[in-house]
N, C-alpha and C positions, 0 to 999 in steps of 0.2 A: 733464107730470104729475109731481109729486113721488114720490121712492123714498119717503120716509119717509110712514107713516100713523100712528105711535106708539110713542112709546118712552116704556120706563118701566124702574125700577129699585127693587128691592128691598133690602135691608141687615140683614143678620144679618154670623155670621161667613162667610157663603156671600153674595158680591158676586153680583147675578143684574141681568141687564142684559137687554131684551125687545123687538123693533120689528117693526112688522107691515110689510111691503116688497110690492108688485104686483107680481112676482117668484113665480114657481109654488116651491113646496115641490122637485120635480125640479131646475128651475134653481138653486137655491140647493145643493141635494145637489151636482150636480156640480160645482161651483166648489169645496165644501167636501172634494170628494174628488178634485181635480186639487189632489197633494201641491205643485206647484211654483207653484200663486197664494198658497201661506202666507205668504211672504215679503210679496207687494202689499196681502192686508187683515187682516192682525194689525200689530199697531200696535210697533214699535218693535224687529220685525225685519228687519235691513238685509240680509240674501240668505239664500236658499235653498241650501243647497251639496248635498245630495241626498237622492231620496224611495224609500224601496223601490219597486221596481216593484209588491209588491200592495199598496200603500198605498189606500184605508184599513182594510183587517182587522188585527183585534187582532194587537198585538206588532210591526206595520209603525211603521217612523219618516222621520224628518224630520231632518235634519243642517244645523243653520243658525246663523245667528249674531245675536246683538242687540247693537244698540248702532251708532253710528254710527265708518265707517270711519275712520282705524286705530283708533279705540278699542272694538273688540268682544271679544264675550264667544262663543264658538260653545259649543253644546248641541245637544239632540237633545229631539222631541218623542216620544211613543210613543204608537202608540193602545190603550189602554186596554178599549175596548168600543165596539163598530159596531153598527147597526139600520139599515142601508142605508133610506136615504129618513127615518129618522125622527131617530136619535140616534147623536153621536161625541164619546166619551170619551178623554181626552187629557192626557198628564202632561208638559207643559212644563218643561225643563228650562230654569234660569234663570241657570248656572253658580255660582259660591259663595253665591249668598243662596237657593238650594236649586232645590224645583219649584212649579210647579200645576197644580192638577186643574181642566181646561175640559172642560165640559160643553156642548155645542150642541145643542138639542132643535129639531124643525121640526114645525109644525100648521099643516095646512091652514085655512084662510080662507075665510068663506061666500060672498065675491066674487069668488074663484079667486085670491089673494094666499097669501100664507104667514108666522106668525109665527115668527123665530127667536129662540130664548131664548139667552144665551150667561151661563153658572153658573159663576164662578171661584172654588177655595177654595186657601188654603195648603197642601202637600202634607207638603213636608219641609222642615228647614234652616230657617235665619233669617229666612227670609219669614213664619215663625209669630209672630215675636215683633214684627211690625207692630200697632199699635193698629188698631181696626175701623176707627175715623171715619179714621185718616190712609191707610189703605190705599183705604178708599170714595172716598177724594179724589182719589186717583190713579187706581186702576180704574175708578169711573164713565165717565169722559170718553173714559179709553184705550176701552172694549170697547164705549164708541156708536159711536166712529169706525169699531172692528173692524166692526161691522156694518152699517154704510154700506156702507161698502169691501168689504165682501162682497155687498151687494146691488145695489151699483153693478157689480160682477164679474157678475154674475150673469145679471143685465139688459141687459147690454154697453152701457151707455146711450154715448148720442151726445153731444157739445159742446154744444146747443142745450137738452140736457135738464138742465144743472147750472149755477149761479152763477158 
């Protein structure tokens, strides 16, 4: 059976990225709250270097690095705002081209699946002065794969279940 049942995307200055996964709302929480899978499904961070132990409540972070090795960039995530099981708020630090604010919302699904929403906006620094359409171009594709990759984590699928 396919993870994916639907993805969609919206476009303001707020990139908002949406897929509905057979994946319970629960499973997908905990993947999103085991600080040390960031690294596996956000997309174009190359390790984890370390998670608070109460990660995810507010002011807990994330010490990691983007970009591929030797050429990275290490930052720290922060979380922002927690709703255990529903919503985590998150200031990506992005090192000189500033931060972002992710946003991951979870709704349960009438056939016991879960949609997760994933809301990126500029936060700070130079990543403001991105055009909408050229930054949609880049963030679309990046934050479908985030949420694959997360609901493949999630699901623990098997070899047999992907291309």
């Amino acid at each position: 059976m396919p993870v994916e049942k639907g993805v969609q995307m919206t476009a303001t200055r707020e990139m908002a990225t949406t897929r509905e996964v057979e994946a319970s709302r629960q499973q997908i929480w905990d993947a999103m709250a085991d600080g040390w899978t960031y690294a596996q499904w956000v997309v174009g961070n190359s390790r984890t270097r370390a998670v608070d132990s109460h990660w995810p409540e507010p002011g807990s972070a994330i010490k990691h690095s983007v970009g591929v090795w030797p050429l990275v960039i290490s930052d720290q995530t922060v979380v922002e705002s927690c709703t255990p099981g529903e919503e985590l708020v998150l200031l990506a630090g992005i090192g000189p081209l500033g931060a972002l604010r992710i946003t991951l919302r979870l709704k349960d699904l009438p056939n016991g699946g879960c949609r997760v929403e994933m809301i990126e906006t500029p936060a700070s620094g130079p990543v403001n002065l991105i055009p909408d359409r050229l930054a949609l171009a880049a963030v679309y594709p990046r934050n479908r794969e985030c949420l694959w990759r997360l609901a493949a984590i999630a699901k623990r699928l098997e070899p047999s279940e992907v291309n």
